[in-house]
Backbone as JSON Lines, residues from 0, in Angstrom:
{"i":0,"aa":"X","n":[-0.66,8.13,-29.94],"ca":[-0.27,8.39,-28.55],"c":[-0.04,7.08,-27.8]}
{"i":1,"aa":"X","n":[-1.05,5.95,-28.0],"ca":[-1.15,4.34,-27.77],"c":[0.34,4.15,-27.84]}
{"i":2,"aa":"X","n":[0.47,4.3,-28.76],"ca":[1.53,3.25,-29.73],"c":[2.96,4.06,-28.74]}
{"i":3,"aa":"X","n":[3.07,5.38,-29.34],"ca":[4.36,6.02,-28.59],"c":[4.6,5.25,-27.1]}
{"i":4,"aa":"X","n":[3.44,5.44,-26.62],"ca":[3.76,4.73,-25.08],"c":[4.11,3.84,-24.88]}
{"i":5,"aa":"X","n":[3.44,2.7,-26.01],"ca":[3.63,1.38,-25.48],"c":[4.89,1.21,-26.06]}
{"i":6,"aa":"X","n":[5.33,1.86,-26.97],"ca":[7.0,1.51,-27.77],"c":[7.94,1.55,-26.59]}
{"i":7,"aa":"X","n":[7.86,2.41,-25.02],"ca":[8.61,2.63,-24.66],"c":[8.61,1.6,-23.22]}
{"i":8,"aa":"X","n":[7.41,0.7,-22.86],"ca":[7.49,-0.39,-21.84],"c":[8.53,-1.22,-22.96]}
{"i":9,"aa":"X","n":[9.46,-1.89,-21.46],"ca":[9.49,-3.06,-21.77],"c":[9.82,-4.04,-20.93]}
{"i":10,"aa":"X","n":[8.67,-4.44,-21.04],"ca":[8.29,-5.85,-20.02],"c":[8.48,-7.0,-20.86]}
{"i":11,"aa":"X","n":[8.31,-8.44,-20.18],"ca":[8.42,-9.77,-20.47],"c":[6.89,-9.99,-21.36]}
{"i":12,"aa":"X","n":[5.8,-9.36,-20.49],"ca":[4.49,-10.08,-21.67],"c":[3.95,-8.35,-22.44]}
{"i":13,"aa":"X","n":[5.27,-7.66,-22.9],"ca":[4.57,-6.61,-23.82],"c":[3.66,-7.2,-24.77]}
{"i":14,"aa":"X","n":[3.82,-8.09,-25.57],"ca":[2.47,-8.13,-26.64],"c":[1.28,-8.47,-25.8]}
{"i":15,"aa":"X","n":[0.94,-9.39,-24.58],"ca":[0.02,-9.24,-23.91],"c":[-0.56,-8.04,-23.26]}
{"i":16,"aa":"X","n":[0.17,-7.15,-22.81],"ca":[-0.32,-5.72,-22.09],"c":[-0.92,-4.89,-23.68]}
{"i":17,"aa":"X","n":[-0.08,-5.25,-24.45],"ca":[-0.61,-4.23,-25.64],"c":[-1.64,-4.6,-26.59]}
{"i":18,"aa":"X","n":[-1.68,-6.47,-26.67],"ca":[-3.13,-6.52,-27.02],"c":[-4.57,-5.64,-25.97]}
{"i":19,"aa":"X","n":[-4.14,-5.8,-24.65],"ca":[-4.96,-5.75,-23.26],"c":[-5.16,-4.38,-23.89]}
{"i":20,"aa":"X","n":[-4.18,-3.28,-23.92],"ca":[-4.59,-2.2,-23.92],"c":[-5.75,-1.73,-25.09]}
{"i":21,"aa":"X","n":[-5.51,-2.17,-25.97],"ca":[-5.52,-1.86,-27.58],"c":[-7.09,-2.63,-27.06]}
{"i":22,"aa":"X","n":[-7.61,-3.57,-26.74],"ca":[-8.71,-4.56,-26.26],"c":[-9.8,-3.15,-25.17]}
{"i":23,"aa":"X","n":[-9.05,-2.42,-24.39],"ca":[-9.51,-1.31,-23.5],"c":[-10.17,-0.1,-24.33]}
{"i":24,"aa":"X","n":[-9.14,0.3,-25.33],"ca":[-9.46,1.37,-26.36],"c":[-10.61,0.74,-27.59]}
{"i":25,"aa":"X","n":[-10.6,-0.35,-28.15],"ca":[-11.36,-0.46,-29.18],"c":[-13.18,-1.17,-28.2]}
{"i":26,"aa":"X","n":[-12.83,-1.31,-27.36],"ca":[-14.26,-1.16,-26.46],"c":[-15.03,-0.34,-25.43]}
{"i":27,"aa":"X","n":[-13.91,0.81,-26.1],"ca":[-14.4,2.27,-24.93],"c":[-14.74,1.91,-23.05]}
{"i":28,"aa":"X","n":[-13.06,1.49,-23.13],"ca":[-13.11,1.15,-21.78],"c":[-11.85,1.17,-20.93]}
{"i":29,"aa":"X","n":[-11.45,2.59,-21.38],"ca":[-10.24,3.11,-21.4],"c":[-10.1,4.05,-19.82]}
{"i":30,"aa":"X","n":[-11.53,4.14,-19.28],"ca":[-11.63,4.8,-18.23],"c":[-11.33,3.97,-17.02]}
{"i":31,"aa":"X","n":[-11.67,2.92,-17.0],"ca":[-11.43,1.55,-16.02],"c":[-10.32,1.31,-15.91]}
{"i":32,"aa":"X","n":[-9.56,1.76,-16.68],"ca":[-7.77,1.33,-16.93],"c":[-7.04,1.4,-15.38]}
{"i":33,"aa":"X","n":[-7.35,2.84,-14.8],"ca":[-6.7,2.83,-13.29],"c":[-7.52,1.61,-12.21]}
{"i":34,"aa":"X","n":[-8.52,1.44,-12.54],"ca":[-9.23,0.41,-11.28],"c":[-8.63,-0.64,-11.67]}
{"i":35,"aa":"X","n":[-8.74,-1.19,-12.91],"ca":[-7.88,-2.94,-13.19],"c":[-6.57,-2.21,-12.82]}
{"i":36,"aa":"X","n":[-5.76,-1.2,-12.94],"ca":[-4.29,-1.48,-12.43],"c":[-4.24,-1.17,-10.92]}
{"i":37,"aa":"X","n":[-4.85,-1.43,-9.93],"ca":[-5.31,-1.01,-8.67],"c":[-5.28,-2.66,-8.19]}
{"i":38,"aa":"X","n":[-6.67,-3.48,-8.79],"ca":[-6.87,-4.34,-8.49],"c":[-5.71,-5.43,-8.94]}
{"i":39,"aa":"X","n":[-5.27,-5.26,-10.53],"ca":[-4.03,-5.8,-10.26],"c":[-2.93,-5.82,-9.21]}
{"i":40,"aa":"X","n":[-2.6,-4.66,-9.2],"ca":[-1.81,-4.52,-7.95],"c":[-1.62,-5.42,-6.56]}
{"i":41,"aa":"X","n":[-3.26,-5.06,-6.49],"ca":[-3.66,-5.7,-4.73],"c":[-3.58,-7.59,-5.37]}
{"i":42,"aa":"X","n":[-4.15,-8.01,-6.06],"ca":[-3.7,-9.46,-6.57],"c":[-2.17,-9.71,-6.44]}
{"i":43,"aa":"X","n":[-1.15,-8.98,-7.04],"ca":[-0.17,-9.43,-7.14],"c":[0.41,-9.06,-5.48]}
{"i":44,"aa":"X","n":[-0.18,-8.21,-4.84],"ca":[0.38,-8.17,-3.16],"c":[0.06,-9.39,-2.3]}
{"i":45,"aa":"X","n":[-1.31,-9.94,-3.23],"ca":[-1.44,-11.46,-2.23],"c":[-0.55,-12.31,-2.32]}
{"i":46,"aa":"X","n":[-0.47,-12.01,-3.63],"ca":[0.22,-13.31,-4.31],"c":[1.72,-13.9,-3.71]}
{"i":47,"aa":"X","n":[2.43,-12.41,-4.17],"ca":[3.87,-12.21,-3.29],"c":[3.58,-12.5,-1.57]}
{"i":48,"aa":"X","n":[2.52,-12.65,-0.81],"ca":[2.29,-12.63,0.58],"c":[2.96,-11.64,1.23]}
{"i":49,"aa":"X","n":[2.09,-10.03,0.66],"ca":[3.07,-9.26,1.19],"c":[2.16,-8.48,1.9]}
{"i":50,"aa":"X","n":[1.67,-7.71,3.32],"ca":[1.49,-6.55,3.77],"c":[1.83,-5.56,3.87]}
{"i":51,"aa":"X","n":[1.13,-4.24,3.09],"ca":[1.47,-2.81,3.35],"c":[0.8,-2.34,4.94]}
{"i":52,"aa":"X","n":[1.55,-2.01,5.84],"ca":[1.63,-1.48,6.87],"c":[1.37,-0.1,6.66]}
{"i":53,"aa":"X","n":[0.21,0.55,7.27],"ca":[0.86,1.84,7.32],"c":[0.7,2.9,8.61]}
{"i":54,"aa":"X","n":[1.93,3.46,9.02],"ca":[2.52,3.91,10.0],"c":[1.85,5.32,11.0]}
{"i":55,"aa":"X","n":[1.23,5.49,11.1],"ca":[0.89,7.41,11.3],"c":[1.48,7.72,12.66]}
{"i":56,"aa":"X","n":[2.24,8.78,12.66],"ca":[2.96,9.01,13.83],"c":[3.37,10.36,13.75]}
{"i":57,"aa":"X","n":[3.33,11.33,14.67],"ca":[3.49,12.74,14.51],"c":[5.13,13.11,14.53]}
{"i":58,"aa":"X","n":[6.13,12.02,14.48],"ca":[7.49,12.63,14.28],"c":[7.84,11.53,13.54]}
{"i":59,"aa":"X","n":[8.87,11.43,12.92],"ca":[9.98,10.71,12.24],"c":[10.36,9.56,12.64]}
{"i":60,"aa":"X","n":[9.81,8.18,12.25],"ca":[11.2,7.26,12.82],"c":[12.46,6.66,12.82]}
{"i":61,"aa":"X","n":[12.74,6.45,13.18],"ca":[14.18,6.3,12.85],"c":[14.52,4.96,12.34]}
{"i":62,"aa":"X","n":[15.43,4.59,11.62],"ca":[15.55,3.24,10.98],"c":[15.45,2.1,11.69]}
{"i":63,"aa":"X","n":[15.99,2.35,13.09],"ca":[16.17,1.13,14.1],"c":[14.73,0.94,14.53]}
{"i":64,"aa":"X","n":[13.91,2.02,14.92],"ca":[12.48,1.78,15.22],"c":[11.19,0.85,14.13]}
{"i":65,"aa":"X","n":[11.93,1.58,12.82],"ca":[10.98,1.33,11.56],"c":[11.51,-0.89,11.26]}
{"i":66,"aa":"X","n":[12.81,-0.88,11.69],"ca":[13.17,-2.18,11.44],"c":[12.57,-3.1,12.93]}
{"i":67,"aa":"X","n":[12.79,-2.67,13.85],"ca":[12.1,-3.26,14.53],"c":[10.25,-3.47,14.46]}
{"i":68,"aa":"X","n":[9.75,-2.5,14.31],"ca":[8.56,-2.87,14.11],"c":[8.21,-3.64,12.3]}
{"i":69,"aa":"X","n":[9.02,-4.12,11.63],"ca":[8.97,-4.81,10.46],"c":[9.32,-6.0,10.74]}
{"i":70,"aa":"X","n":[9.98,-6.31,11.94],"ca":[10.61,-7.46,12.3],"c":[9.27,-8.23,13.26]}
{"i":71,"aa":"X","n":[8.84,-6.98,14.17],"ca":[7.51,-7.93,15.14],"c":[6.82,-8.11,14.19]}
{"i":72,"aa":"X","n":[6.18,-7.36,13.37],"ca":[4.66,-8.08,12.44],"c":[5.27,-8.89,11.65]}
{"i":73,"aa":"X","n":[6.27,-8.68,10.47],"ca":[6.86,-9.85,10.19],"c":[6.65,-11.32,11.13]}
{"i":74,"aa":"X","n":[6.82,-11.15,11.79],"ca":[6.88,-12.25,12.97],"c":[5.64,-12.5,13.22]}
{"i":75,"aa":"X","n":[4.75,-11.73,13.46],"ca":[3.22,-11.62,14.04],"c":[2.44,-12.19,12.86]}
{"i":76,"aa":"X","n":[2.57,-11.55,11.54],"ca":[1.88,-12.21,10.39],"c":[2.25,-12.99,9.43]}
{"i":77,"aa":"X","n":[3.23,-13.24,9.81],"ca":[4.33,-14.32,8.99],"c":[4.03,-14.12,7.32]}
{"i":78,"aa":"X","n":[4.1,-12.52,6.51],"ca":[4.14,-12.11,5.54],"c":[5.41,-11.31,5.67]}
{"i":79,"aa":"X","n":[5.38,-10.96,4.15],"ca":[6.24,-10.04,3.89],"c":[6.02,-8.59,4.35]}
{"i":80,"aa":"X","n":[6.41,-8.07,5.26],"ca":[5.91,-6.36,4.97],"c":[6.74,-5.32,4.63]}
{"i":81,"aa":"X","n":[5.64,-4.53,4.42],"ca":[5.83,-3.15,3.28],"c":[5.47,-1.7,4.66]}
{"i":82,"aa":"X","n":[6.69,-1.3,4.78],"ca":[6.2,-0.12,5.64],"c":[5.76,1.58,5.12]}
{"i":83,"aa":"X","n":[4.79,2.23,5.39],"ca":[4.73,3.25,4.58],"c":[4.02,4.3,5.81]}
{"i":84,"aa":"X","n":[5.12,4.65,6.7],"ca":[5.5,5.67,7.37],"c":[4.74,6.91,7.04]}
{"i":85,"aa":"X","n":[3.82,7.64,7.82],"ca":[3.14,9.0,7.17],"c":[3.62,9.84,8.21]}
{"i":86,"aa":"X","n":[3.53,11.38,8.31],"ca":[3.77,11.73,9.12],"c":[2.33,12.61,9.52]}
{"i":87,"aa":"X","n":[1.59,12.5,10.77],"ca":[0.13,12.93,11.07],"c":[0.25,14.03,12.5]}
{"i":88,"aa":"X","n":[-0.07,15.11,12.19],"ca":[-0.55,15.95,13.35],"c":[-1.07,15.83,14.25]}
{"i":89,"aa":"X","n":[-2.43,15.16,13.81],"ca":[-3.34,14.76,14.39],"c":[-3.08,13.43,15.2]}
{"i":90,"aa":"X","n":[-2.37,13.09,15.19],"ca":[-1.57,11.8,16.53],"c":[-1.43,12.45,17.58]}
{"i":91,"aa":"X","n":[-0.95,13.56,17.57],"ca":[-0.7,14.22,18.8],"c":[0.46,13.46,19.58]}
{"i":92,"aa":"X","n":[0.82,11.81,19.93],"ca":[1.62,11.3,20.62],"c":[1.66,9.61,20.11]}
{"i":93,"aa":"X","n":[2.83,9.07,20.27],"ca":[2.87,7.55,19.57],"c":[2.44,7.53,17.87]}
{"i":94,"aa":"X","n":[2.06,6.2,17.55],"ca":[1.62,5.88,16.92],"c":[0.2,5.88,16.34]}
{"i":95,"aa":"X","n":[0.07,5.08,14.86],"ca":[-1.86,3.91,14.66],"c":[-0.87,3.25,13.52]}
{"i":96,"aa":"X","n":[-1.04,2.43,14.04],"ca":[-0.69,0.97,12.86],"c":[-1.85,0.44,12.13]}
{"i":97,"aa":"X","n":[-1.93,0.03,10.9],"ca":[-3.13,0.13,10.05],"c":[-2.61,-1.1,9.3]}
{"i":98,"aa":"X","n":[-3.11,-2.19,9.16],"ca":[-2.91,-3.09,7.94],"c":[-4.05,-3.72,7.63]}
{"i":99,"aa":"X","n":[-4.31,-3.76,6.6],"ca":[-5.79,-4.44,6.11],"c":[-6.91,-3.64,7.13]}
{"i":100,"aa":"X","n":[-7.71,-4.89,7.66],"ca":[-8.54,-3.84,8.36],"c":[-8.52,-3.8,9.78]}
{"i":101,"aa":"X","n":[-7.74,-4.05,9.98],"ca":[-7.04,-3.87,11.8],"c":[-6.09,-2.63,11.88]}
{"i":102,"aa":"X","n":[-6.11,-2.38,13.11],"ca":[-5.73,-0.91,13.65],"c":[-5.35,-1.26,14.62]}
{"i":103,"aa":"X","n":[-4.31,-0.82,14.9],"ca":[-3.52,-0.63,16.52],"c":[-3.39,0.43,16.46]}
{"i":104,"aa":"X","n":[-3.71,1.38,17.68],"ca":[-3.55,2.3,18.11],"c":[-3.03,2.83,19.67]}
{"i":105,"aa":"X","n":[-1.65,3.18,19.24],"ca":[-0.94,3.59,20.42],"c":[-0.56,5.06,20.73]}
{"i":106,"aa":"X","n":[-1.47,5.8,20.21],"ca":[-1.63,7.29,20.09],"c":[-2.16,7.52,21.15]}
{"i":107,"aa":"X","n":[-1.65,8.91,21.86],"ca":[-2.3,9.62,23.01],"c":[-3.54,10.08,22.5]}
{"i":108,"aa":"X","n":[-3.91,10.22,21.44],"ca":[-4.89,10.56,21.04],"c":[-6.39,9.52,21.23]}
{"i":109,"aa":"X","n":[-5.58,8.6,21.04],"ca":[-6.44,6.99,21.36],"c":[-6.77,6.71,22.27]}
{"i":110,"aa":"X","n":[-5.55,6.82,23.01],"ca":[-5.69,6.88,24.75],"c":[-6.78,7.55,25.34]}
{"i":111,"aa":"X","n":[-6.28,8.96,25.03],"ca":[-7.77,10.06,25.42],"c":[-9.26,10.0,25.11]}
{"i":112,"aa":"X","n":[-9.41,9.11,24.01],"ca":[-10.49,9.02,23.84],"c":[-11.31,8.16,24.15]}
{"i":113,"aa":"X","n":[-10.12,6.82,24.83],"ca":[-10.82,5.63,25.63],"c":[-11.15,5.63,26.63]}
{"i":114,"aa":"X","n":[-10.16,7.02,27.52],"ca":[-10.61,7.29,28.6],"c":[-11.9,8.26,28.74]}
{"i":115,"aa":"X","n":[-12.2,9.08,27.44],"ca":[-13.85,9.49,27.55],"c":[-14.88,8.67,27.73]}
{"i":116,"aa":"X","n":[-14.43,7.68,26.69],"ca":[-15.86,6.72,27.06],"c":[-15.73,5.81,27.99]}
């Protein structure tokens, strides 16, 4: 099943991924496989200097909105960003901008709740 799969990548360091893999299976550690490709991942997002943004907003935006706000944080964090637009009910109005561990929140929902406390 190994083998079928790996016959069908083809990347630049296949004999490296397929020792790696084959290294995962013969030390019963084949379950970890999604967390190292996770953490890979997030390594290679530093690396590239890139931010995933992500968007929550109870309607649709439109391209001119989605490029403008790629253009201010672009600008604001002087990375690359990655926008990933959700669409949330629970916004009720505006936005929450989310990157790493900062939050902007321009939701009526946000609003309302600053004005409770």
């Amino acid at each position: 099943l190994i083998t079928t799969f790996l016959s069908k990548i083809d990347l630049k360091n296949e004999k490296i991924i397929k020792s790696f893999l084959f290294l995962l299976i013969n030390e019963n550690r084949v379950d970890y496989l999604a967390e190292i490709l996770k953490f890979l991942a997030k390594k290679y997002i530093e690396y590239q200097n890139i931010v995933i943004v992500e968007i929550k907003t109870v309607y649709h935006l439109s391209q001119n909105l989605q490029q403008r706000l790629e253009t201010y944080l672009h600008q604001k964090l002087n990375k690359k960003i990655i926008l990933k637009v959700m669409i949330d009910k629970d916004v009720i109005g505006g936005m929450i901008i989310q990157y790493g561990n900062n939050i902007l929140d321009f939701s009526l929902k946000g609003h309302l709740q600053n004005i409770i406390k």
